[in-house]
N, C-alpha and C positions, 0 to 999 in steps of 0.2 A: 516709644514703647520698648519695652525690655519682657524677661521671663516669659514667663508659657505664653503671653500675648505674641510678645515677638514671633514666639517657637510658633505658632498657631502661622502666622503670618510665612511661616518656612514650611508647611506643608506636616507640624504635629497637631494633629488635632487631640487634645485633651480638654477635660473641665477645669476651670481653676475660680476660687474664690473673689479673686482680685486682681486687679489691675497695677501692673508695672510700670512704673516711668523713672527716666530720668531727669534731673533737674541740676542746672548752674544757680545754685541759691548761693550766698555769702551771706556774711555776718552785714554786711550795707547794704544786702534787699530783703533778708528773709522775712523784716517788719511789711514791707512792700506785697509781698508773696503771701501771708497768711493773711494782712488786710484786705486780698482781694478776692480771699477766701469767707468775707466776712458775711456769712449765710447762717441762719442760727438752726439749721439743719445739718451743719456742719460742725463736724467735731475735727478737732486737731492737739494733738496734745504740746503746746505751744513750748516745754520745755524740753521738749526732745527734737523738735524743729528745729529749734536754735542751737542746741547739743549739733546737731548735723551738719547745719550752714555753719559750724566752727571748723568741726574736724571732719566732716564726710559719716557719710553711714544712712541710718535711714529713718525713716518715721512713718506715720500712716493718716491719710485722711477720711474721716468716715462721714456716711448721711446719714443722720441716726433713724430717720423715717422708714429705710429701705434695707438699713443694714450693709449696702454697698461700699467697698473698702477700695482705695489708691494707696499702694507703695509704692512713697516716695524715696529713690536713691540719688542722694544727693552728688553731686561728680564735681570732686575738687579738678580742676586745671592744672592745678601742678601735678597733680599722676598723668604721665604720659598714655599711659592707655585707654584710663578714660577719656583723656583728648583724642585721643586716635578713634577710638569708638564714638565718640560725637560728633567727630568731623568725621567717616566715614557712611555716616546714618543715612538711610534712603527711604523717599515719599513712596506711601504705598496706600491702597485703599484698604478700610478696615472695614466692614461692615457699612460702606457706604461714605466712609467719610476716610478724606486726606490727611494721614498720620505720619510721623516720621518714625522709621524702625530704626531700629540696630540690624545689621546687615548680621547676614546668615553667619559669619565666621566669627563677628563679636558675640554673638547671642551662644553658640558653643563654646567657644573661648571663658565667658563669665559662666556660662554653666558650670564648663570641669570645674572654672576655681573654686567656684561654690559647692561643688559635688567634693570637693579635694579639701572642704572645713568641713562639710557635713557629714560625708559616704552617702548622698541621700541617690537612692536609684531612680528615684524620677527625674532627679537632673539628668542623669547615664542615661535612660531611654529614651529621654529628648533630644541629647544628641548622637543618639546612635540612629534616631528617625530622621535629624537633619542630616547628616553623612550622608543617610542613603539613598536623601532625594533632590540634594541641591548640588551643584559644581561648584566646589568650593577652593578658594587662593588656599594651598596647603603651606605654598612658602611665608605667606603672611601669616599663616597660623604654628605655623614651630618657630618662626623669629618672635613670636609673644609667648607660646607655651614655653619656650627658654626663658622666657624674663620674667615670665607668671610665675614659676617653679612647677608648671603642671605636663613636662615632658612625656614625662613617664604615662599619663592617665590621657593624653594626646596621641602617643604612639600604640595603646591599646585602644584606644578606640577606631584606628585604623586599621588595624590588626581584623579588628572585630568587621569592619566593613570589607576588608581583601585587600587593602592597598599596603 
C-alpha cells in the first residue's frame, strides 16, 4: 500500500477514492497478473497495463458493480528507490487484515515527488501530518530528497514542522 492508504496507516486520516499499491509486474508476467484478474466484474484497461509492466507508471483496476478503483503503480527494479521502498516496506494491520505498507519516510518521500510534478496541497498536508506524528530517519530522507531532486520542498517542510 502506498498514497493516502499508506498516509492513513501513518496517522492521516483522510477520505480517498481509491486504493494504492504497488506492484513488480514485467513484460513476462503482466499476462500472468491480469489473468488472475480474470473476474468479468473487473475492468482493466489491458493496453495500459502492458504500457506499465514496459516502462513503469500506472494503470487502474476497476469493479464495475461497486464502482471501487485500485492504482496500480508499477515499480520497475532498476530505479533504486523504488527498490529501496520495496525492500524497506513494513507489515501492518489494515482494517483488520495483514498488508505490507511503504514505511512512513517512503510514503512522504513519494508524496513531495509527486507534490513537486503536481503542486497538489494535499500531498503537502499529508506530509506535513506524517512529520508531525511519526519519528522519522531524516538522514534517509535527504540522502533520497538529494537524489529525488525534491531538497528544497524536504527542507521546507521541516522548516514548517521546527526542525
Amino acid at each position: 500500500m502506498v498514497g493516502s492508504t499508506a498516509a492513513s496507516a501513518w496517522g492521516v486520516a483522510r477520505s480517498t477514492r481509491d486504493i494504492d499499491v504497488v506492484a513488480v509486474i514485467t513484460q513476462e508476467t503482466v499476462d500472468v497478473f491480469l489473468g488472475a484478474l480474470g473476474n468479468h466484474e473487473i475492468y482493466v484497461p489491458v493496453d495500459d497495463a502492458k504500457a506499465a509492466a514496459l516502462s513503469g507508471g500506472s494503470f487502474n483496476i476497476l469493479h464495475t458493480k461497486t464502482g471501487g478503483k485500485v492504482d496500480v503503480f508499477v515499480c520497475l527494479t532498476s530505479d533504486p528507490f523504488e527498490s529501496s521502498r520495496l525492500d524497506r516496506r513494513v507489515k501492518l494491520k489494515i482494517l483488520g487484515i495483514d498488508t505490507w505498507v511503504a514505511t512512513a519516510e517512503d510514503v512522504v518521500l513519494s508524496k513531495l515527488l509527486w507534490r513537486a510534478r503536481t503542486r497538489s496541497e494535499v500531498q503537502w498536508r499529508d506530509c506535513v501530518e506524517i512529520v508531525a506524528t511519526q519519528k522519522l530517519d531524516k538522514s534517509y530522507m535527504r540522502l533520497w530528497a538529494a537524489h529525488l531532486g525534491i531538497s528544497t520542498d524536504f527542507n521546507e517542510l521541516l522548516e514548517v514542522k521546527g526542525d
